[in-house]
N, C-alpha and C positions, 0 to 999 in steps of 0.2 A: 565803408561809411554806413552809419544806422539808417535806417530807414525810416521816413516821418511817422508811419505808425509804432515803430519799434520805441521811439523817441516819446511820443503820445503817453503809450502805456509804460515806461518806464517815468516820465513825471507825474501821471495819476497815483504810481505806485510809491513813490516818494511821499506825494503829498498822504497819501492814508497811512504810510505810515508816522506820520507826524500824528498823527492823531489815535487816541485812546482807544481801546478793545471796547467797549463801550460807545462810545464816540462814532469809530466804523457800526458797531452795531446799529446803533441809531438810525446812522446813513441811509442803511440799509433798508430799512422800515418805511422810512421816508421817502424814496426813490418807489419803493413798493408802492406803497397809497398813492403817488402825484403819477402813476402809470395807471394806478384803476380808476383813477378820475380823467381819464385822456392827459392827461399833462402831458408835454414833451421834456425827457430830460438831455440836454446837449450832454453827449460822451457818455450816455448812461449803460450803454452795454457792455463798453471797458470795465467800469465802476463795477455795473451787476455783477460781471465776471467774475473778479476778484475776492469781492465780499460773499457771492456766494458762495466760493470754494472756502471762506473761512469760518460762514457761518453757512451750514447746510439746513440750519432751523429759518432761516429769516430774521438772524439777529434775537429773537424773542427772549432766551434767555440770558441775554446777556442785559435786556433792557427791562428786566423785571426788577421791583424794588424790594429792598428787605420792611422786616416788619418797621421798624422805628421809623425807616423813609417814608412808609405806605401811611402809621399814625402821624408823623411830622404834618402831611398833605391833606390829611382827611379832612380839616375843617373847610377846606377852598376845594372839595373832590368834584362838586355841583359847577364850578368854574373853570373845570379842566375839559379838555374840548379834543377830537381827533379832526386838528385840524393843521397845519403846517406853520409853525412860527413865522412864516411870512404872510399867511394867509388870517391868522387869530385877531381877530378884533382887539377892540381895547377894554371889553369886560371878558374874554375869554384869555383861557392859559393853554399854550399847545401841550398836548403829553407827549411830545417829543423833546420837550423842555422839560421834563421836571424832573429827568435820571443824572443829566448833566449840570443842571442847577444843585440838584442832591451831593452831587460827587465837588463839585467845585465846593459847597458848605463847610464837607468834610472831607478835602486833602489840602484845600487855598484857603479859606474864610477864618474859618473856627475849629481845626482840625484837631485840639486837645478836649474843648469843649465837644464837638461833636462826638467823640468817642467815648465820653463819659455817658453821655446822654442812649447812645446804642447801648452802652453795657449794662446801665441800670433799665435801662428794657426791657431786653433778654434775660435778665436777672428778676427781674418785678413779678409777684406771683399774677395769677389771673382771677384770681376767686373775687379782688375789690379792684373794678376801674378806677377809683379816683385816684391810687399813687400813679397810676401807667397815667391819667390824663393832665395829673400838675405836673409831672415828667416834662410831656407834651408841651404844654404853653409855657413853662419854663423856657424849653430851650426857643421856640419860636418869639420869645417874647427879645432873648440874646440873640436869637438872629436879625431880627428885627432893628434891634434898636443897631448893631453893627452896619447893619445896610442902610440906615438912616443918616451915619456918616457919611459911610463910603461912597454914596450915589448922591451925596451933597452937591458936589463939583465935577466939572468935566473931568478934572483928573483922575478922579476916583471911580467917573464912570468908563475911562479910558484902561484902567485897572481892570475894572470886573470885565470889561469886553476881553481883553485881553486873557485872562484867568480862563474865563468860560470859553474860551479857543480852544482848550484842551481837552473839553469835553463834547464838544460839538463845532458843528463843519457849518451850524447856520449861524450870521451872523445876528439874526433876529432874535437870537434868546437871549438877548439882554432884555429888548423889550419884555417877556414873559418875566425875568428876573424882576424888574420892577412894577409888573404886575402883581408879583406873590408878594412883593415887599408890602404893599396897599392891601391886597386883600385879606393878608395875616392880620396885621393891624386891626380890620375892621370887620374881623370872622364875625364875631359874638352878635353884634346888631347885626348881620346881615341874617345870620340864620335866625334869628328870632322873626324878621322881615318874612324870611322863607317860608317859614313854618305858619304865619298868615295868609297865606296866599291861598285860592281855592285850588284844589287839587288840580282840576281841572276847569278850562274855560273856552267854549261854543265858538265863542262869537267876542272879540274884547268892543264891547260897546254899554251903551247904558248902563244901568247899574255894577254891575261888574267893572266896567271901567272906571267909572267914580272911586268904589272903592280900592280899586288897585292904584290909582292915582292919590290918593289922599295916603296910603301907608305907603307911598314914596316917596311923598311931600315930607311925610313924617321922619324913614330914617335921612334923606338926602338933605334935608335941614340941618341935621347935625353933622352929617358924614357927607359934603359935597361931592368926595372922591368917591363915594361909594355908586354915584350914577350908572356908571357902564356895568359894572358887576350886578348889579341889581334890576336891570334891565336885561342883562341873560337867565337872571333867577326868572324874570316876570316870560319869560320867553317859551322857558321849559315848561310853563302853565297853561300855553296856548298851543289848540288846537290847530289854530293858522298861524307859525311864528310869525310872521312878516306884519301882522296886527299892530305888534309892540310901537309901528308908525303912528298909531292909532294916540297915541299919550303925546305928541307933536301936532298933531293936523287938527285934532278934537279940541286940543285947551289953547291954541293959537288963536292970538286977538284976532285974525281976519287969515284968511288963503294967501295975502302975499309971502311972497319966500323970503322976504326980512324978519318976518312976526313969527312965521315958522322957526325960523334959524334961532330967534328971542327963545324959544321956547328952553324951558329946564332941562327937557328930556329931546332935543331935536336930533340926540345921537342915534333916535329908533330909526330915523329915515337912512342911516350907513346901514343900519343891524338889515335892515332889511331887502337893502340893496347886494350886502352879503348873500344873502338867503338867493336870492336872481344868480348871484356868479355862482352859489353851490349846487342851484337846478340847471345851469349851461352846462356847469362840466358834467351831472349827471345826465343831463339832454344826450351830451357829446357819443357819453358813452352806450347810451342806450339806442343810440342809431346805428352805432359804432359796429353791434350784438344782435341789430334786427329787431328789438322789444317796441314795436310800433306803438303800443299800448300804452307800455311805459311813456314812451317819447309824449304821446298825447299829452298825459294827466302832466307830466314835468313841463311840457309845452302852455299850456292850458294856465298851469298853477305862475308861471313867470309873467305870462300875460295880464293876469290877476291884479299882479302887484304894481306892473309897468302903470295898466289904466289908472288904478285908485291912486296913485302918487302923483300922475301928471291929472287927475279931476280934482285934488284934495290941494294942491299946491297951486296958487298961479305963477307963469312966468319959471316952471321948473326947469323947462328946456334950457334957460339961460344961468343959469346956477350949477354948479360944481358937481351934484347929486343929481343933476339933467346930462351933462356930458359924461357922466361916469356912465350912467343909465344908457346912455348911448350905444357908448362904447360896447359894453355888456352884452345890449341889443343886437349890434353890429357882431356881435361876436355869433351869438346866436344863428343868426340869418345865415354865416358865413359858414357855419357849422351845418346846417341846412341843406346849403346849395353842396355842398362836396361831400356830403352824404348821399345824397337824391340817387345817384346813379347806382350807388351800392342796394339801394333798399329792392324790397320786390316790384314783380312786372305793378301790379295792382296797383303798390302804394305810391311808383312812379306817376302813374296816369295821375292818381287824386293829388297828388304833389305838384306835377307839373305846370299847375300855374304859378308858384310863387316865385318863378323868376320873371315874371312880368312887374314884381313890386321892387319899386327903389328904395324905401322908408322901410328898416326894422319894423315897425308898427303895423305898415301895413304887410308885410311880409307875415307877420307873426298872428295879426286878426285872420289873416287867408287860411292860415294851417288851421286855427282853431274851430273856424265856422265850417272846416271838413273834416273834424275831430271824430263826427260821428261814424264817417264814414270808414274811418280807420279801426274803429271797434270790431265793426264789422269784417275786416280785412283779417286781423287778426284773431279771431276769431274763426276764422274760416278755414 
């Protein structure tokens, strides 16, 4: 009789081989990042196992794109993100999607056109961009309008899920597929958008804020869709991303959470909320590692965002974006308390009140009003 592990790793091994050299590569990457962020992967030592004996690189070269992939992508490269197609907002694109979106273009999509399109590439001299760049929007513009179909109808989007099964193990890179569909579309005005933006921004309030609000008003006027994508351009400009809340809370007729939700841009209160889940899992890991320091400032910086969202909003706790925040919160504390014991003798004692707090909130103000004293710890 097999044995249930013997049985385990003989259907992991099936299932990857169902899937592309590439595809595994991918995996592989992914598994990697969602373990430096503390993620837990169920069955992932089996998985690592395997993939590492087949990739001893870490997949890398197998998930590197050619030149025509790299120019096809470049215009949307400002909205590609290292972030986990499950985890990628809805103005971000994961680059764990764009090798397998690539490959689905050209062996499922458009695989006669896509090959023309590589050879006059590789062929095009380099002395004058502008043939390699009509090259470029040529075929994106045929990719384009093909996915304008095909993603018309459930059926068509049941097609490309399908397709894109071949080249990837998530099932969330459809979402990114119809991300790139939108953002191709709507390159040209985005980047002109971009390219307005002040390099950099302090503080998004007063001035600064006005004006980044009115060239939003401007392209989202024409380009509705273009909202989330242009909300992570405005993102990469700031100093403190989680500000971008700032374009909801600031031009909303009053603090209730109806007038907030009215707002054009009330998608900054998720982006931001994002921003909270990607300083827990770094929190996670930084407890995880002993960086008391680190933990602080990521501590400190989540706390930031909790207060000004539940002072700037009324009635948040009972909203959607209040129980997510919760949850998050909750996630935190819990991350906390089952670290404590690992940390040093020092940072135990200054820790050890915060299991006297029930509320995330106040859990998370206790750590911070002993923040100081944690410099010093480390430091030490």
């Amino acid at each position: 009789m097999t044995k249930p592990n013997d049985t385990i790793i003989t259907r992991i091994g099936e299932y990857l081989g169902g899937l592309t050299s590439r595809a595994r590569g991918s995996l592989l990457v992914e598994i990697e990042r969602m373990q430096q962020y503390g993620d837990e992967v169920p069955g992932s030592d089996i998985v690592l196992a395997q993939l590492r004996a087949e990739f001893p690189n870490n997949g890398q070269p197998h998930t590197r794109l050619s030149e025509p992939a790299r120019l096809f992508f470049k215009s949307i490269d400002s909205l590609i993100v290292d972030r986990s197609p499950e985890r990628a907002n809805s103005g971000e694109i994961s680059r764990g999607s764009v090798p397998a979106v690539w490959d689905w273009i050209n062996q499922v999509l458009l695989p006669s056109m896509a090959g023309e399109y590589c050879e006059k590439v590789k062929r095009a001299p380099r002395s004058d961009p502008i043939p390699v760049a009509a090259l470029v929007t040529g075929f994106q513009f045929k990719v384009v309008k093909c996915l304008d179909g095909l993603l018309a109808d459930e059926d068509g989007m049941a097609t490309a899920r399908t397709g894109l099964g071949q080249f990837t193990s998530s099932r969330a890179a459809l979402n990114d597929l119809t991300k790139i569909q939108v953002a191709l579309r709507m390159a040209e005005p985005m980047a002109a958008f971009a390219t307005a933006l002040p390099v950099r921004v302090k503080k998004l309030d007063g001035d600064p804020l006005t004006k980044i609000k009115a060239g939003l008003d401007g392209l989202t006027a024409k380009h509705p869709d273009a909202i989330p994508f242009a909300l992570t351009l405005v993102m990469q400009h700031l100093e403190t991303p989680w500000q971008v809340a700032h374009l909801a809370t600031r031009f909303s007729r009053s603090k209730a959470i109806e007038d907030v939700k009215a707002t054009r841009y009330a998608l900054g209160i998720s982006m931001a909320l994002d921003i909270v889940d990607d300083k827990r899992l770094m929190l996670r890991r930084a407890l995880k590692t002993n960086r008391v320091v680190v933990a602080k400032d990521l501590l400190t910086g989540i706390y930031d965002i909790e207060r000004a969202l539940r002072r700037d909003i009324d009635q948040f706790d009972q909203s959607d974006w209040g129980r997510r925040l919760d949850e998050l919160m909750a996630g935190v504390a819990a991350d906390l308390q089952t670290e404590l014991k690992t940390l040093p003798g020092k940072t135990q004692h200054v820790l050890g009140s915060l299991r006297r707090h029930r509320s995330s909130s106040g859990l998370l103000s206790s750590f911070v009003q002993r923040s100081r004293d944690l410099i010093g710890i480390g430091a030490g």
